[in-house]
C-alpha positions, 0 to 999 in steps of 0.5 A: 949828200954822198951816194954810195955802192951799198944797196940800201943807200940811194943810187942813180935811179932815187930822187934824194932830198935836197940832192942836186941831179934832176930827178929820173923820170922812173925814180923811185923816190927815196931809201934805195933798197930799203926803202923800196922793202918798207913801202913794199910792207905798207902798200895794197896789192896794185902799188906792191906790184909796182914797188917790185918792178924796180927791183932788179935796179938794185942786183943781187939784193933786188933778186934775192927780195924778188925771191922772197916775194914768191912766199907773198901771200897775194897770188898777184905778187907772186905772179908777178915775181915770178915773170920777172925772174923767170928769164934769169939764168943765175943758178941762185934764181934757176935754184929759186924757181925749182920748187915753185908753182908757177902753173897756178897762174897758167891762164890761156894766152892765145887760140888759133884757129886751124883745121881738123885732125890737129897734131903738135910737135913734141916740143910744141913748135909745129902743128899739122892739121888738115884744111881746105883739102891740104895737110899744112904744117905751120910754126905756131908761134909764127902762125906761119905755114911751112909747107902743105901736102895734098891729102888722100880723099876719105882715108883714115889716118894718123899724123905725126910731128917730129922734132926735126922741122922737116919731118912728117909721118902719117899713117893712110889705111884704105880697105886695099891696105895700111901703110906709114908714108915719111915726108920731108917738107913736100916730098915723100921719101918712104913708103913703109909696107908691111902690117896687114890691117888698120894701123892704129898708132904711130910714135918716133924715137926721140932722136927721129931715126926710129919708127914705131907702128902697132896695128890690128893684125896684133904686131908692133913693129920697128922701121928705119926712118932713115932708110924706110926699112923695116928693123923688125916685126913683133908679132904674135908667130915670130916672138914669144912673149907678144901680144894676142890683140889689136895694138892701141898704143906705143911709146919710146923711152927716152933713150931709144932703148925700150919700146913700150906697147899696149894692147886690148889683150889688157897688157903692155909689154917692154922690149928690148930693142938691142936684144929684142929677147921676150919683153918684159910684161905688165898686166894691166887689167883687159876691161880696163886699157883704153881703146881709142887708136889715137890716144896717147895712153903710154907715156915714158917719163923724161928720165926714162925710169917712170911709164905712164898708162891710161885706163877706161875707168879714168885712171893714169897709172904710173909704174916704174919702168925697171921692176915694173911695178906700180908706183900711183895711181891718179883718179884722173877723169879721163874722156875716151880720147886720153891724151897724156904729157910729161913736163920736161922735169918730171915733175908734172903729167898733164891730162886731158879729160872728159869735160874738155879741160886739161888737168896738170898733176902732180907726178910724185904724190898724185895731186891735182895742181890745177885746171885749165878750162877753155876748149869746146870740145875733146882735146886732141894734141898735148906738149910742153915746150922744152922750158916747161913754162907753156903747154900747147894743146889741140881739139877737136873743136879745131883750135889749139890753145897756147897757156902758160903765165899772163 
């Protein structure tokens, strides 16, 4: 019997009737392609899981049938699709992907224990906890420590993670002062001195040059990671236009261009970081902001265009970041510690929320895309990795939680 180039004819990896090769220890026994389809058809949901594994032996047409069993009925099947496409690079796979949702599947993959004051990276790389009388940044899927530094005894503070391996900022407020300490790896490089009461949040531009602070004296204000100088001082004396309450939250739009800060005077405002002119401001209902220092109740979406806010009444609003105005409201559930974060495509906005579960939204019409239960007490930290395809969480319960496609 002659074997040909076409997909749906035997090939090297088939036992034929009365064929004269030995039989592959992974045949699969008869029809190429096509047969692989019509047992595909008569099989349960275990054996269809097997006949699928092989499809990539049959190329192209073995891709495109992969793609077909993304629509399967058996989530099983589609689960199973789906990991063995998702490593592919072809653009008619990558095509394939875009509109399926792989987070229904997401279940918890690993849990490492850690420490207290648990941050992650924005990537969810790293990790920054404190243990045993250290601050230690660790690779997380390494679990390996990178280096460690010696904590101030009973100050209270913020950690942060940039996406530069190297880099850590924290936040020390003791009742003599509040300052923002950068560390490279074990050195301290700059001290940045200036707000004159507790500093209750932190974030760096996506480039790592530029420091955002905001504080209970009512100022936000811009540093220089580079240099530790400070750019400027939005303040309630120097600027017009600024906020009349403690700061509880700022973020950076992707770009570096706008600096969004919320206040407990119930507004968040926009600034202009070129022209630094009178920023752009959103009334956001004063009863209603959530107050807690080190939630992230801000959050620009990747393409800069949407700004996230959290709410006390459990609510995350979305709002367009040019005209300003709203664009949906998600009846989220939030717990008093928010923390919020977009996937790397915009599509999705995860939550933490009262229960100790992390909820995966849909950003475009507000929809609750699934669940994930699993830790003991409030969530700390939340990232998506750069592919999307893992979210990386941390607690208060000492632990952080890797999920994605088992």
């Amino acid at each position: 019997m002659m074997i040909t180039d076409s997909p749906n004819q035997p090939t090297d990896y088939d036992a034929v009737l009365g064929g004269q090769n030995p039989v592959p220890d992974t045949a699969v026994v008869l029809g190429g392609l096509a047969g692989l389809k019509a047992r595909f058809l008569k099989a349960d949901g275990a054996t269809k899981i097997a006949e699928i594994k092989n499809c990539l032996k049959y190329g192209k047409p073995g891709v495109e049938f992969l793609l077909e069993c993304l629509k399967d009925s058996a989530d099983d099947v589609r689960r199973e699709a789906y990991l063995l496409l998702k490593k592919s690079q072809e653009p008619e796979v990558i095509e394939g992907l875009k509109g399926f949702n792989f987070y229904r599947f997401f279940d918890c993959l690993r849990t490492i224990k850690v420490g207290k004051n648990v941050t992650i990276s924005p990537e969810g790389s790293r990790m920054v906890f404190s243990h045993e009388k250290l601050i230690k940044i660790a690779d997380i899927d390494r679990q390996k420590l990178l280096y460690s530094v010696a904590p101030l005894v009973r100050v209270k503070g913020i950690f942060l993670l940039g996406e530069e391996p190297d880099l850590f900022v924290r936040s020390v407020n003791t009742p003599r002062r509040s300052v923002i300490e950068v560390w490279r790896s074990q050195d301290l490089e700059h001290t940045l001195i200036g707000h004159e009461n507790e500093i209750s949040t932190i974030a760096l531009s996506s480039d790592n040059k530029m420091l955002g602070s905001g504080s209970l004296d009512k100022t936000v204000r811009l540093w220089n990671i580079e240099t530790g100088k400070l750019i400027y001082t939005f303040g309630t004396y120097l600027t017009w236009g600024s906020h009349k309450d403690a700061i509880v939250s700022v973020a950076f739009s992707p770009e570096g261009k706008i600096l969004a800060s919320a206040s407990r005077d119930g507004m968040i405002k926009l600034w202009n970081l070129r022209t630094r002119d009178r920023p752009q401001t959103i009334q956001s209902d004063s009863s209603y902001l959530v107050f807690t220092p080190d939630s992230s109740c801000l959050a620009f979406s990747p393409d800069g265009q949407t700004l996230a806010s959290t709410t006390r009444d459990g609510k995350i609003k979305l709002w367009n970041a040019l005209s300003l105005e709203i664009k949906l409201i998600i009846d989220a559930f939030l717990c008093s510690k928010v923390m919020i974060a977009w996937s790397p495509d915009g599509k999705i906005l995860a939550s933490s929320c009262g229960d100790n579960t992390i909820k995966l939204w849909n950003s475009q019409n507000g929809q609750l895309i699934f669940t994930l239960p699993g830790h003991a007490d409030a969530i700390s930290c939340l990232a998506f990795n750069h592919n999307g395809d893992t979210i990386i969480s941390g607690s208060l319960d000492k632990t952080i939680k890797i999920w994605g496609v088992n």
